[in-house]
N, C-alpha and C positions, 0 to 999 in steps of 0.2 A: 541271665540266660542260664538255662540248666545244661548238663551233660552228664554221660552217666558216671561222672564221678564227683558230682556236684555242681557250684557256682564257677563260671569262667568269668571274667569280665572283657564287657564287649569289645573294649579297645585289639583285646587278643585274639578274636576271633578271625582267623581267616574271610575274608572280605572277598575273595574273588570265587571263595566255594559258597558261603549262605547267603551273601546278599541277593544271588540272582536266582537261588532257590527261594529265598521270599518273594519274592518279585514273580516267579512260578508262581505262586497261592494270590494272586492278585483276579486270577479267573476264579476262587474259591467262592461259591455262593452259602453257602452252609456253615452254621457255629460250630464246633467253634473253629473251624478251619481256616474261615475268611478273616477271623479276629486274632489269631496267630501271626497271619500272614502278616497283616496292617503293623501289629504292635512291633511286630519283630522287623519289619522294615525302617518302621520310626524310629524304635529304638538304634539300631545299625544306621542311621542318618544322621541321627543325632550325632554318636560317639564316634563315628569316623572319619570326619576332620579328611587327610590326605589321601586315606583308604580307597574313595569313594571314586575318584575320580578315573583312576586307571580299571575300573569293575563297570564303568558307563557302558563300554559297546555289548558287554554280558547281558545288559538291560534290556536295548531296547526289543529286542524279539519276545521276551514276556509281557514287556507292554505291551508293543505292538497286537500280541495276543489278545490279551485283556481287553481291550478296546475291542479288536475285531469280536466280540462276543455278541456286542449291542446290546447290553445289558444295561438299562440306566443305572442300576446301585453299583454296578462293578465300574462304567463310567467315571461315576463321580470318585468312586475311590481312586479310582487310578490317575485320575487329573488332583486329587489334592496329594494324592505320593509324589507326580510332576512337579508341583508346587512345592513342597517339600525336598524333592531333591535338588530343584534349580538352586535353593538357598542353604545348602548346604552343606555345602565348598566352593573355596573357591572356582570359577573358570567353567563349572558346570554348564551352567545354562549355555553358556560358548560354545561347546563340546555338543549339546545336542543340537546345535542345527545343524550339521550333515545331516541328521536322522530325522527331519521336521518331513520329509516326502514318505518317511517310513510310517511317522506314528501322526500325523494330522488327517490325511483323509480322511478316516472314517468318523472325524467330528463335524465333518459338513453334511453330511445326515440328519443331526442333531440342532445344527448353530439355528436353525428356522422354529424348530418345533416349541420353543417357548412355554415350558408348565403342560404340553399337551398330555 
């Protein structure tokens, strides 16, 4: 990850300021805007291990967003970032069911349509 005084490494990154400004760029439809967002989230999931977990309730409102777009491509992204963050820390996936009435509804829109 860059900064303007060069390379930081991710582990150092303040987690409760960029994780959910990536998570922001999750409604990003446009290169390379939407492909920052993804990478930089991945990356920040990957490497932050304990970080991750006290930055969840920052999340769910830009999910929550993203989805409400009804975008298929933004959809799919945002359900493999889901998948992605459940596995990666522990107790995550635990932590988002309080939030399952916030961020599922608007996939039962979808769960019917099949390839349509």
């Amino acid at each position: 990850m860059l900064t303007d005084v060069g390379q930081v490494e991710i582990e150092k990154l303040d987690y409760h300021h960029y994780l959910p400004l990536f998570f922001d760029g999750l409604c990003e439809m446009t290169f390379p805007y939407e492909f920052f967002a993804r990478q930089g989230i991945h990356d920040m999931l990957e490497h932050g291990g304990n970080k991750i977990l006290p930055v969840l309730p920052q999340l769910i409102i830009p999910i929550k967003n993203a989805l409400n777009l009804r975008n298929r491509q933004v959809i799919c992204v945002t359900l493999k970032v889901l998948q992605h963050l459940v596995v990666s820390a522990e107790m995550v996936g635990k932590a988002l069911v309080p939030y399952y009435r916030q961020i599922l509804p608007v996939l039962n829109i979808f769960k019917n349509m099949n390839g349509e």
